[in-house]
Each structure stands twice: as structure tokens, then as C-alpha cells.
C-alpha positions in Angstrom: -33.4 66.1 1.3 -31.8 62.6 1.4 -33.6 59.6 1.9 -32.1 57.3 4.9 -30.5 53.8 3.3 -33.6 50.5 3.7 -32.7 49.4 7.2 -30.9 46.3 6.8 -33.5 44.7 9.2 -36.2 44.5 7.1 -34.1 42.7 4.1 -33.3 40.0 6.5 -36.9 39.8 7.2 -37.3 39.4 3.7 -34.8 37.1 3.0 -35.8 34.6 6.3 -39.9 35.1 4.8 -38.0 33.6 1.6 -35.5 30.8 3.6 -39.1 29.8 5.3 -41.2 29.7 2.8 -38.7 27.7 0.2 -38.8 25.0 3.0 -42.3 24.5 2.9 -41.9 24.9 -0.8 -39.0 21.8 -0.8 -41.4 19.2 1.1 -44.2 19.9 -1.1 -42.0 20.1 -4.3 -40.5 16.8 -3.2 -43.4 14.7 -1.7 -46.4 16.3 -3.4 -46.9 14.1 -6.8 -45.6 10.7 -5.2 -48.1 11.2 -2.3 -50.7 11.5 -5.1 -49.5 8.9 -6.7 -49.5 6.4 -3.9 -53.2 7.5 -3.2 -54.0 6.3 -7.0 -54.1 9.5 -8.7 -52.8 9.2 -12.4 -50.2 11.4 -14.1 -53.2 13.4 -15.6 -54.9 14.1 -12.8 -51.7 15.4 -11.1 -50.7 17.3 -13.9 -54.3 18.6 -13.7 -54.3 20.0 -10.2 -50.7 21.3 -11.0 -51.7 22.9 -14.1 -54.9 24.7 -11.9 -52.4 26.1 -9.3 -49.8 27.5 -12.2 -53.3 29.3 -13.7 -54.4 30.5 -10.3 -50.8 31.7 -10.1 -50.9 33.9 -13.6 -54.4 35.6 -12.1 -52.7 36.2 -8.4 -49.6 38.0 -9.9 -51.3 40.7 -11.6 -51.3 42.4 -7.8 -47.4 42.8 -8.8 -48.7 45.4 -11.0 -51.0 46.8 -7.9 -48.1 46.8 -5.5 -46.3 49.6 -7.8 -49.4 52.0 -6.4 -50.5 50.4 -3.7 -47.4 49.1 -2.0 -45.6 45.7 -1.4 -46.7 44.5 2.2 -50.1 43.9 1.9 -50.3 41.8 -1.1 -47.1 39.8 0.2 -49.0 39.3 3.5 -51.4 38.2 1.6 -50.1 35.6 -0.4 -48.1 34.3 3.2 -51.9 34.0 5.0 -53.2 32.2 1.4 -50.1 29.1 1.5 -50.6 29.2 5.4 -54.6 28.3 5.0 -53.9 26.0 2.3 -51.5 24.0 3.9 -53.6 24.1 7.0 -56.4 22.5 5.4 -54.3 19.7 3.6 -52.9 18.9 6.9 -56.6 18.6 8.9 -58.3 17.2 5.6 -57.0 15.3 3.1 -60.5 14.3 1.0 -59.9 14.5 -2.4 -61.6 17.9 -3.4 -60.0 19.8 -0.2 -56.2 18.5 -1.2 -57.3 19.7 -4.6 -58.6 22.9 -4.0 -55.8 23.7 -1.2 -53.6 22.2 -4.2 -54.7 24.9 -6.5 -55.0 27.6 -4.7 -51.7 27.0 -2.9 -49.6 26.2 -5.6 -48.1 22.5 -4.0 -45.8 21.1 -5.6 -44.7 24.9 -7.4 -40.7 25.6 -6.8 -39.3 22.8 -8.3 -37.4 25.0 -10.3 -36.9 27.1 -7.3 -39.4 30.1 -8.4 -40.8 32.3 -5.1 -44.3 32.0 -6.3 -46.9 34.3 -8.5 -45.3 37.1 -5.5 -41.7 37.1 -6.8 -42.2 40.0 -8.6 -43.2 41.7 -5.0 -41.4 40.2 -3.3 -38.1 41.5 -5.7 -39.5 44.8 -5.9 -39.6 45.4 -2.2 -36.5 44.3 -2.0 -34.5 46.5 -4.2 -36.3 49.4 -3.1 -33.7 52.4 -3.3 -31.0 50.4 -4.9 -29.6 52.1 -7.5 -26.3 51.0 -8.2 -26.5 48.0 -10.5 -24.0 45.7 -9.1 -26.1 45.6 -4.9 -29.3 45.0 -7.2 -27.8 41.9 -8.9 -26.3 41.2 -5.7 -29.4 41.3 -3.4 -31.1 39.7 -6.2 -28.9 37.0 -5.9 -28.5 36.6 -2.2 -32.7 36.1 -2.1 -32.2 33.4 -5.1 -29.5 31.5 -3.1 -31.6 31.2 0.3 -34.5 30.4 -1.4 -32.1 27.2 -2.9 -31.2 26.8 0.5 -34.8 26.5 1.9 -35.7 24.3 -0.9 -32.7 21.6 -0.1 -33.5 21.4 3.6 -37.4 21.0 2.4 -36.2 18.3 0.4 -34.6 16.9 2.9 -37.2 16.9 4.8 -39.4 14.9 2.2 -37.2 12.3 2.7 -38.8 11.5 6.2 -42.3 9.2 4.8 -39.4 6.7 4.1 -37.6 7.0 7.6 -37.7 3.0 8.8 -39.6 1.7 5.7 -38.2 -0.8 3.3 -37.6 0.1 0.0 -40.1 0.6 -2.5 -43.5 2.3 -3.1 -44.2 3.9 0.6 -48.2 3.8 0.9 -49.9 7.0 1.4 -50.3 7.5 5.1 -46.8 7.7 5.1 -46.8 11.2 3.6 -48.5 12.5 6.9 -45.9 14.5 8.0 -45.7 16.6 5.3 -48.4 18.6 5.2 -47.6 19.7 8.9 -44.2 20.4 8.1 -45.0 22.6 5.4 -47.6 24.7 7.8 -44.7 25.7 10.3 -42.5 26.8 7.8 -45.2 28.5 6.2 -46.5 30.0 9.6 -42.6 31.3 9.7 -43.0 33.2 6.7 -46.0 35.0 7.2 -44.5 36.0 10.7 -41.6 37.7 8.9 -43.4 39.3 6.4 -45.6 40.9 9.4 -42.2 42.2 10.8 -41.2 43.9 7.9 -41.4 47.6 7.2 -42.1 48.9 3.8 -40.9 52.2 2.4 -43.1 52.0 -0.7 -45.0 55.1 -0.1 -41.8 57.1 1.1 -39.7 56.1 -1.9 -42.7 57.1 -4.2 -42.9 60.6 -3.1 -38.6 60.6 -3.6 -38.9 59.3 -7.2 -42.0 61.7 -8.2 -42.1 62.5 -12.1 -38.5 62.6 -12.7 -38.8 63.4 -16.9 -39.9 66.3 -19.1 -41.7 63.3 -21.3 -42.8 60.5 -19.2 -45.2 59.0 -21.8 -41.8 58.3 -23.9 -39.9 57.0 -21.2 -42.9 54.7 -20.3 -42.9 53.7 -24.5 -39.1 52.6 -24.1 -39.9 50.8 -21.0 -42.7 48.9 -22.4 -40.9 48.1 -25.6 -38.5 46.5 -23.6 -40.8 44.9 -21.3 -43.0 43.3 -24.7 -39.5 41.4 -25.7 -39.3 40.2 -22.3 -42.7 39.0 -22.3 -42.2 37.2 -25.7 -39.7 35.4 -24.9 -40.6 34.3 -21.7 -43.9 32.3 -23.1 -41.1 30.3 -25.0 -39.8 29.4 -21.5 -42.7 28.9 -19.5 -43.9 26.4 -22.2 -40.3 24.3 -21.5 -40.8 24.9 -17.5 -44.1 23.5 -17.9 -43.7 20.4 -19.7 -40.1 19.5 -17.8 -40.3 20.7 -14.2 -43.4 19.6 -12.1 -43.5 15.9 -12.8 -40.0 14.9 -12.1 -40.6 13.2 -9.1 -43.4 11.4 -10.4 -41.2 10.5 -13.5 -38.0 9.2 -11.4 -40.5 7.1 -9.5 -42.6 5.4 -13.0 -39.0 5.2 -15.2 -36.8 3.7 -12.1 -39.1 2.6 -9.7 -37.4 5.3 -7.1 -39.0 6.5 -3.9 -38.9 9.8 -1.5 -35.6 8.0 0.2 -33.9 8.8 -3.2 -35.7 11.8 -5.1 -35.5 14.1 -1.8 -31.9 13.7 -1.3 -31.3 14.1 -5.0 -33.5 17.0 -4.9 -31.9 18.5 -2.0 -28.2 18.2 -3.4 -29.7 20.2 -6.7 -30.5 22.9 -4.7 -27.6 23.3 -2.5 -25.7 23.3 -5.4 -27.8 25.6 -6.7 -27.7 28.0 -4.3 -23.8 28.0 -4.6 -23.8 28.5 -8.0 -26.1 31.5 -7.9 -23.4 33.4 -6.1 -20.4 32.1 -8.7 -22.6 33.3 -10.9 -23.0 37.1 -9.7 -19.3 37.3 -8.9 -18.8 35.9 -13.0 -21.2 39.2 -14.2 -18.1 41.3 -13.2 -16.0 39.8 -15.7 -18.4 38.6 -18.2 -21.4 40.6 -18.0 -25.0 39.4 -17.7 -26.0 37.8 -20.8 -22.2 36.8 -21.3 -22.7 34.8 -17.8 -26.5 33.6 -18.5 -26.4 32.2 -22.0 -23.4 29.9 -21.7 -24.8 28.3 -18.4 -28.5 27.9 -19.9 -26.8 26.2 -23.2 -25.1 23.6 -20.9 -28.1 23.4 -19.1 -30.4 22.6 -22.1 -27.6 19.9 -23.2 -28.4 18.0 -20.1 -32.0 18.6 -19.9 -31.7 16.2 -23.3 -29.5 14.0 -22.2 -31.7 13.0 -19.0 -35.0 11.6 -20.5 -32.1 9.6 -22.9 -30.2 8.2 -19.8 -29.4 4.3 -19.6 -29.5 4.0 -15.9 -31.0 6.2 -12.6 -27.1 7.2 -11.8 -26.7 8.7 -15.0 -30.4 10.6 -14.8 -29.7 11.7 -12.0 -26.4 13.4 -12.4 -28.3 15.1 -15.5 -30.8 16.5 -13.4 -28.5 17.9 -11.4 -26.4 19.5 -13.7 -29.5 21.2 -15.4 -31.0 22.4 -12.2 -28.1 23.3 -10.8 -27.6 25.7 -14.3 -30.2 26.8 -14.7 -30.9 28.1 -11.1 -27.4 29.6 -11.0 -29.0 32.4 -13.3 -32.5 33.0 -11.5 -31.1 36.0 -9.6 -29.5 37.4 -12.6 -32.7 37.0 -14.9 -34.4 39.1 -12.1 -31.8 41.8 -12.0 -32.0 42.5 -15.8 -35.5 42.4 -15.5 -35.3 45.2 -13.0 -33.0 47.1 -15.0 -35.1 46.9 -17.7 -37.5 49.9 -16.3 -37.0 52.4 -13.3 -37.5 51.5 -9.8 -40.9 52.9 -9.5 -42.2 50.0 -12.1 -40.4 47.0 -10.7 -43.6 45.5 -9.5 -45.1 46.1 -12.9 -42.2 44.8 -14.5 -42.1 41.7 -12.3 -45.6 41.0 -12.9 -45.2 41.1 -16.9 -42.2 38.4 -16.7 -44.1 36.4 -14.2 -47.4 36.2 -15.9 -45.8 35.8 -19.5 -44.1 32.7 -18.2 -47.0 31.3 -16.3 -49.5 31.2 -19.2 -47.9 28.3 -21.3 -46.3 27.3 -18.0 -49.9 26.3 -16.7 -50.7 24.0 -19.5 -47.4 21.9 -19.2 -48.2 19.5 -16.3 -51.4 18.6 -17.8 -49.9 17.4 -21.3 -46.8 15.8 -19.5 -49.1 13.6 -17.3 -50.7 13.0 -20.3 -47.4 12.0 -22.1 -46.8 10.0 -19.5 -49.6 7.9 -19.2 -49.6 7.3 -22.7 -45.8 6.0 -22.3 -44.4 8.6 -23.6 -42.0 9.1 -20.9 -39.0 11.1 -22.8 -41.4 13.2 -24.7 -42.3 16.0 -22.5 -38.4 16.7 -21.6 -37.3 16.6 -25.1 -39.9 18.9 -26.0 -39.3 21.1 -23.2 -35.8 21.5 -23.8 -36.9 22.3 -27.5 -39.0 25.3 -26.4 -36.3 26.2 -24.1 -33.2 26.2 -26.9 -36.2 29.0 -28.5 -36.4 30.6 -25.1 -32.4 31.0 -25.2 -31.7 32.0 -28.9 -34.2 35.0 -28.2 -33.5 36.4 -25.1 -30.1 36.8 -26.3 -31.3 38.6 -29.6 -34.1 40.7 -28.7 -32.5 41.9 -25.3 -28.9 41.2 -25.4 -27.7 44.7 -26.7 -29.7 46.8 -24.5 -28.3 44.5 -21.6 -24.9 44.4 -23.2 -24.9 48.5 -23.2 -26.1 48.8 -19.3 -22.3 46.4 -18.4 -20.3 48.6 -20.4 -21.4 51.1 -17.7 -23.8 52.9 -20.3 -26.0 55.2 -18.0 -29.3 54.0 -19.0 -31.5 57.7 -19.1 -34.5 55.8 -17.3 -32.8 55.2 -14.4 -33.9 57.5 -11.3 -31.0 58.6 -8.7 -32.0 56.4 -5.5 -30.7 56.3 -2.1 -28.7 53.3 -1.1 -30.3 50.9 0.8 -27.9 47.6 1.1 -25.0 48.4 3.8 
């Protein structure tokens, strides 16, 4: 019997839950650590509470794993009604240990680097459910990637409102009101899509069944695969860590800049970003994954260096957008060979491994930039993130780049279970 195709409703629900969500996402990203800032918080203590919602983050994607056997909605609707509370409470009460603890458990001031969340890995699996030809999975991949960009520019954007008919300089900390509220309805938006949605989980389980005479051996490729991954990955959670989630607070302490210049500059690294991302998936056709990924991390990594080092706010800024914009371009692509590492029926399990292995050394980074920082240290933590991430690169192209390699030379990959289509 054939399985019918994924109705394309429900990946547009998908994809709008991820357009929503990025915005909320954006104003946080953008507004989060300067509205701490203005309310006399010090870098450490921002790093702290951004360090606490990275760790919360490695505990809360370990459902990914779940989602495999129990199915994608639930734990997806789950995380939605979690960000929803959180912002709620920051928006009605914004004591010290509520923002904190709404902080942590909500993950503000996550996506800077334009991530989903700890339920990415769900999130992607559900997604690709049925896809079997490689080129829709990189391509769905990379459609979610881009509106999640997209959401994150017009979020950014939107931080830029505290500094709507205020002078320039530091804006005090009642200015930031709006952005809590902001970030509920878009967060409300999400949750709403994600209730629409329909998944197929249990239907394309019962397709897939045991599909080999030895699945233990199949599961020891997989998983041999999956351990490189995971290697790798703590290399570039460490350089996420130390580089990403203190930006704004660093543009404000080196150049004295405020929401009226970090959102926009924010918001044009993501548009660009999500442009990219599709120039990069059509480039896979001609140059193949890890021959599209590596050369646009390298010239990332150069200007990750060169933007601690730069003279002027002009020239920092055009480095920060030529990194993010890089380095984002390949977020849907890193997800599709991450799904094509293992059959569909482990996607979630998959996810989860990448997800967590980055989060880990990820978690500790804000709190030793902020710390960095408030020793003067101000070029340290980018310099030494871009050291981990140069690691990152040279190993993800040696521990994984023949098996990818293999899969664009249209090697049929023995693990990979014949699937309906489910992207019209």
C-alpha cells in the first residue's frame, strides 16, 4: 500500500510556527542583554542567566530522542506553551528572580545565531517526515532555515522600537517595555500553529517497520556516524558560546551603540541571511554539501577575527555581517546532512545528539565572555571562539566529509528506507 504525500498544509503550519516564533526570538535576541544592562546587571550576571537557559536547553532536547517513539506534536506543543508562559511572566513581572527564571527557562536572548531552540531537532524531524529524495530534504531544510532568518530580521526590527523618539545614547530601562509584549504575541502565534498541525508520526512508523535482516548493525553504522557528529559539534558549541550571545552587549560597551543601531544591524544580518540560505542549497547541486559548507564557514571564521580587531563601529559592523550572514547560509545544510546521516525513523534521535553535543560547551560560553568582558578583555572571547570554531571546521570536514562526499555522488546509502513523498 502507498502512503499518501505530507499534506502541504501542515508544512506551512510548520514553517509559519517557525516565521512566529523567530520573531519573538529577534526582539529578545536584540533587546534582551541591553535591557539588562540598562537595569545595572553586569556582563557576568547576563552571561549567567544566558548560560542557565543554554543548560536548561541541553536537558529539554533529550525529548528529540522521545519524539522518535512518541511522536513530534506533543513535545513541540510543548516547548510553544513553555516560551508562551515565560514571556508572559516577563511581560506582567519584571522582578529580578521572575525575569531570571522566565530567562532560563525560556531561553531569551537564544537565536542570535538564528538556532530554532533545544526543539530543532523536532521540529526538523517532523518536517521531513516521508521525504526521501535528498535534494526536497535539503530543500525543506532550507526553506525552514530562511523563514526562521526572516522572523529574526523583523524581530530585530522590532527591537529597535525602546529608541523610537529618544535621543541618542543609553535608553533607560522602562524603555524596553514593549518587548516583552511583543514577544508574547508572536509567541502566542506559534503555539496556535503548532496546535493546527497534523502529525503522521505514528502512520509513517508503521510504513518504515524493521526494514533490515540486521538492524543492530545498521543502528552501529548509524551511531558511528552520529559519535563524529557529536565530537565535532562540542568544538562548535564552545565558539557559539563564547562569540554569539553577548554581541549586543559588546557593540553597546566597545562603541557606545544603542537598540536604534544593533537592531537594524541585526535585522540586515538576517535578511541577508535568509537569502543566502537559499544560494546556498541551489550551490549543493553543483558543489555538493561539504564543497558548499566549508568554503563559506572559512570566510566566515576570517571575519569573525577581524571584528573584535576592527578600528571603527563601520568596519565591526560590516564583519558581523559578513560572518552571520556565512555562517547562517549553511544552517539548513548542516541539518540536512545530519538527517542523512541515519534513516528517517531516527531523525529525532539524530537531532537531539547534534543539538545536545553543541549545547554543552555552548552553555558555559556566556558566562566566561561576560566575564572576559568585565575584566576588559573585550576581543578575547571572539578570538577564542573563532579558535574553537577553525577546530570545529577542520574536523567536520575530516571525520564526515567522505561519507557525505559519497551520498552527492548519488551513492545509495543502504540505510536509507524507501519513503513516500511528502513535498509537492
Amino acid at each position: 500500500m502507498n502512503a499518501r504525500p505530507i499534506p502541504t498544509r501542515d508544512v506551512r503550519l510548520l514553517l509559519a510556527a517557525r516565521l512566529s516564533r523567530s520573531v519573538a526570538q529577534g526582539v529578545l535576541a536584540a533587546d534582551f542583554a541591553l535591557y539588562l544592562r540598562a537595569s545595572g546587571w553586569s556582563a557576568s550576571h547576563i552571561g549567567g542567566v544566558l548560560a542557565g537557559g543554554l543548560a536548561l536547553a541541553v536537558v529539554l532536547t533529550l525529548a528529540g530522542a522521545a519524539s522518535d517513539r512518541w511522536g513530534r506534536k506533543r513535545f513541540l506543543l510543548g516547548y510553544e506553551a513553555l516560551y508562551v508562559l515565560c514571556c508572559a511572566a516577563a511581560t506582567f513581572d519584571r522582578s529580578a528572580s521572575v525575569l531570571a527564571a522566565a530567562a532560563i527557562a525560556g531561553g531569551f536572548g537564544r537565536g542570535a545565531n538564528g538556532s530554532a531552540g533545544p526543539f530543532a531537532s523536532i521540529e526538523h524531524a517532523w518536517l521531513t517526515q516521508g521525504l526521501k529524495q535528498s535534494e526536497k530534504l535539503t530543500r525543506v531544510l532550507s526553506i525552514n532555515s530562511s523563514f526562521g532568518f526572516a522572523g529574526m530580521a523583523l524581530g530585530a526590527t522590532l527591537g529597535a522600537i525602546p529608541a523610537l523618539g529618544r535621543q541618542a545614547g543609553a535608553l533607560p530601562a522602562e524603555a524596553y517595555a514593549p518587548v516583552f509584549p511583543l514577544a508574547l504575541v508572536f509567541a502566542t502565534a506559534a503555539l496556535i500553529c503548532v496546535a493546527l498541525a497534523r502529525d503522521r508520526h505514528s502512520f509513517e512508523v508503521r510504513q518504515e517497520g524493521p526494514t533490515h535482516a540486521d538492524e543492530h548493525a545498521v543502528r552501529r553504522r548509524e551511531n558511528v556516524r552520529l559519535r563524529s557528529l557529536g565530537l565535532v559539534n562540542l568544538l562548535q558549541g564552545a565558539g557559539i558560546g563564547l562569540s554569539g550571545p553577548l554581541v549586543s552587549y559588546w557593540f553597546a560597551t566597545r562603541f557606545g551603540l544603542g537598540p536604534a543601531q544593533i537592531a537594524p544591524l541585526m535585522a540586515g544580518g538576517f535578511i541577508a541571511a535568509a537569502l543566502s540560505t537559499q544560494l546556498g542549497a541551489r550551490l549543493t547541486s553543483r558543489f555538493g554539501l561539504m564543497g558548499t559548507i566549508v568554503p563559506l564557514r572559512v570566510a566566515a571564521l576570517v571575519a569573525l577575527v577581524l571584528m573584535p580587531l576592527a578600528p571603527a563601529p563601520a568596519w565591526a559592523m560590516a564583519a558581523y555581517l559578513l560572518n552571520k550572514t556565512l555562517n547562517r547560509s549553511t544552517n539548513g545544510l548542516r541539518a540536512a546532512v545530519t538527517a542523512r546521516l541515519v534513516r528517517n525513523q531516527r531523525r529525532g534521535f539524530a537531532g537531539a545528539v547534534t543539538a545536545i553535543s553543541r549545547q554543552i560547551p555552548r552553555s558555559v560560553g556566556p558566562l566566561l565572555a561576560g566575564m572576559m568582558m568585565d575584566s576588559g578583555w573585550l576581543a578575547a572571547p571572539f578570538l577564542l571562539g573563532a579558535a574553537f570554531q577553525g577546530a570545529y571546521l577542520y574536523l567536520y570536514q575530516a571525520r564526515l566529509g567522505d561519507d557525505v562526499r559519497k551520498r552527492d555522488a548519488g551513492f545509495r546509502d543502504e540505510n536509507v528506507v524507501e519513503q513516500p513523498e511528502g513535498l509537492r
